[in-house]
Each structure stands twice: as structure tokens, then as C-alpha cells.
C-alpha positions in Angstrom: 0.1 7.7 -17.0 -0.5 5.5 -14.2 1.5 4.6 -11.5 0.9 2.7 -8.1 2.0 3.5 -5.2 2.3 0.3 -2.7 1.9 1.2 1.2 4.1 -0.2 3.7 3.3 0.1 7.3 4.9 -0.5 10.1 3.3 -3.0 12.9 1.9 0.0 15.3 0.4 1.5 12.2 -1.7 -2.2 11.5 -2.4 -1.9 15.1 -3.8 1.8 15.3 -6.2 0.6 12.1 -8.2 -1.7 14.7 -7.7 -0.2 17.9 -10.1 2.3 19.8 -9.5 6.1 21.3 -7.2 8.5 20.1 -4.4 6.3 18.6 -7.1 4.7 16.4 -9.1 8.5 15.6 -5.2 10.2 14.7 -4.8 7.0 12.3 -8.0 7.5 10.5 -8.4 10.9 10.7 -4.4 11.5 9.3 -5.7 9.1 6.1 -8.7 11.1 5.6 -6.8 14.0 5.5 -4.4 12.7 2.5 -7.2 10.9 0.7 -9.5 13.8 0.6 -6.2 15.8 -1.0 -5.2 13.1 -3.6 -8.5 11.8 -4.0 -8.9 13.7 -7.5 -5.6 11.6 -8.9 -6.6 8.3 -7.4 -8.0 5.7 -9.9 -8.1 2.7 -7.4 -6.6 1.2 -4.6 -7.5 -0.9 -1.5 -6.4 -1.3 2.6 -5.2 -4.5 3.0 -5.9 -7.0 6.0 -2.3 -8.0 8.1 0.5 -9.9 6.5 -0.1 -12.6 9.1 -3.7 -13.3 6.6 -1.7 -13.7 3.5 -0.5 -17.0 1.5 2.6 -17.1 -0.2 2.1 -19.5 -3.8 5.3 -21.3 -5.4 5.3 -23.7 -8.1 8.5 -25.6 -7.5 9.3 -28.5 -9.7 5.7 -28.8 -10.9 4.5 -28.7 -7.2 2.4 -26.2 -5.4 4.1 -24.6 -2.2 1.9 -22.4 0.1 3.8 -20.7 2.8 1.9 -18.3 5.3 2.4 -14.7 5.0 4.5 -13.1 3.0 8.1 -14.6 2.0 9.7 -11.2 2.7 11.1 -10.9 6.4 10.9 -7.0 6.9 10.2 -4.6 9.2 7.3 -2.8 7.2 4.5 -4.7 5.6 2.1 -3.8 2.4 -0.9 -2.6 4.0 -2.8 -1.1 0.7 -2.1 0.5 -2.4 -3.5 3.3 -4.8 -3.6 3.7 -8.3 -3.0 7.2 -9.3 -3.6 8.9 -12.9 -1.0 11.6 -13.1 0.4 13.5 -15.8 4.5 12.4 -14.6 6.1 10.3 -12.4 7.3 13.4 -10.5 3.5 14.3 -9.9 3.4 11.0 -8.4 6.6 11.6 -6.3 4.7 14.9 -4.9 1.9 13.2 -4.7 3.4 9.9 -2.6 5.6 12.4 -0.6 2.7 13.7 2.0 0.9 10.2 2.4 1.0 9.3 6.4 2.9 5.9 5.5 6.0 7.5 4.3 6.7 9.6 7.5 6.0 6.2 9.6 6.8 3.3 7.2 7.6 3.3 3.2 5.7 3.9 0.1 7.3 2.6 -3.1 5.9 4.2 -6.5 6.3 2.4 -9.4 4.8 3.1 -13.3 2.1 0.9 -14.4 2.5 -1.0 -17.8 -0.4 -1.6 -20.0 -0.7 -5.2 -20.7 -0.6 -6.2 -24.3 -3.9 -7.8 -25.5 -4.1 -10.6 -26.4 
């Protein structure tokens, strides 16, 4: 099965990913780390740039609304995901449970479903 896990970090994490010295190295390095010991389960995934770069799209009585950033107000923000191949969710939930996000931010798992051809 496949299931993604979605990365939410916190502002000072966004800020560590650009920054310089050891704030920046602990950041990276801590990532490393976790990718090197999941890196066998992941099937794909991406870092993402800061909320403040995204567009929200709405179509709203047939017109288009683009809103900057995202639409939720929160304290965390998606900062990447991965796509893990795992045998169960609860491989996942082991899996998700010693990624650097969670002891800092979130990370919310969730099952992927196929999509039906068409």
C-alpha cells in the first residue's frame, strides 16, 4: 500500500532550511539522518518552498478566486511530503513517528487511493 505522509513545519523550522551555521547544519543533518533510514520505503516526495509562495484557487460562482498562501491560518505549514510503499498503515505510523517534523511540528499520514482509469 501506499500512503503519504504530509510534513508540517513550524516557522523556525522554514527558517533553519535557509539559514547558515549550526541551526541550518542540525536541520539538514537531522533530515539526512531520517531519510537515509526510511529511504528504502519512500517512493516519492518533495521539500516545499514557504507558504508565503503558494496561491490558493476557488471557483466561486463560475469565477476564479486566487488568494495568496494557503487558506488555512495555522501555526504549522506543509513544508514537503513523501510517498511511502509499506506493507500497513501501522508500518507507516512507525515509520512517520521518528521523522524530525513530528517532534517540532506535525506529520499527518494518510492512505493513498488508486484512481480509477478512465
Amino acid at each position: 500500500m501506499k500512503v503519504m505522509m504530509l510534513i508540517l513545519e513550524t516557522p523556525e523550522s522554514f527558517d533553519h532550511r535557509n539559514a547558515e551555521g549550526p541551526a541550518a547544519a542540525d536541520y539538514w543533518n537531522e533530515w539526512k539522518a531520517y531519510t537515509d533510514t526510511v529511504n528504502d520505503k519512500v517512493v516519492g516526495g518533495n521539500i516545499l518552498d514557504k507558504a508565503n509562495t503558494a496561491a490558493t484557487i476557488r471557483i466561486r460562482g463560475g469565477e476564479r478566486q486566487i488568494h495568496d498562501g494557503p487558506f488555512a491560518d495555522s501555526k504549522e505549514a506543509l513544508g514537503g511530503y513523501m510517498i511511502f510503499e509499506v506493507e500497513s498503515f501501522d508500518q507507516a505510523v512507525e515509520l512517520a513517528s521518528t521523522c524530525p517534523a513530528a517532534a517540532t511540528g506535525a506529520v499527518e499520514l494518510r492512505p493513498i487511493v488508486p484512481m480509477m482509469a478512465g
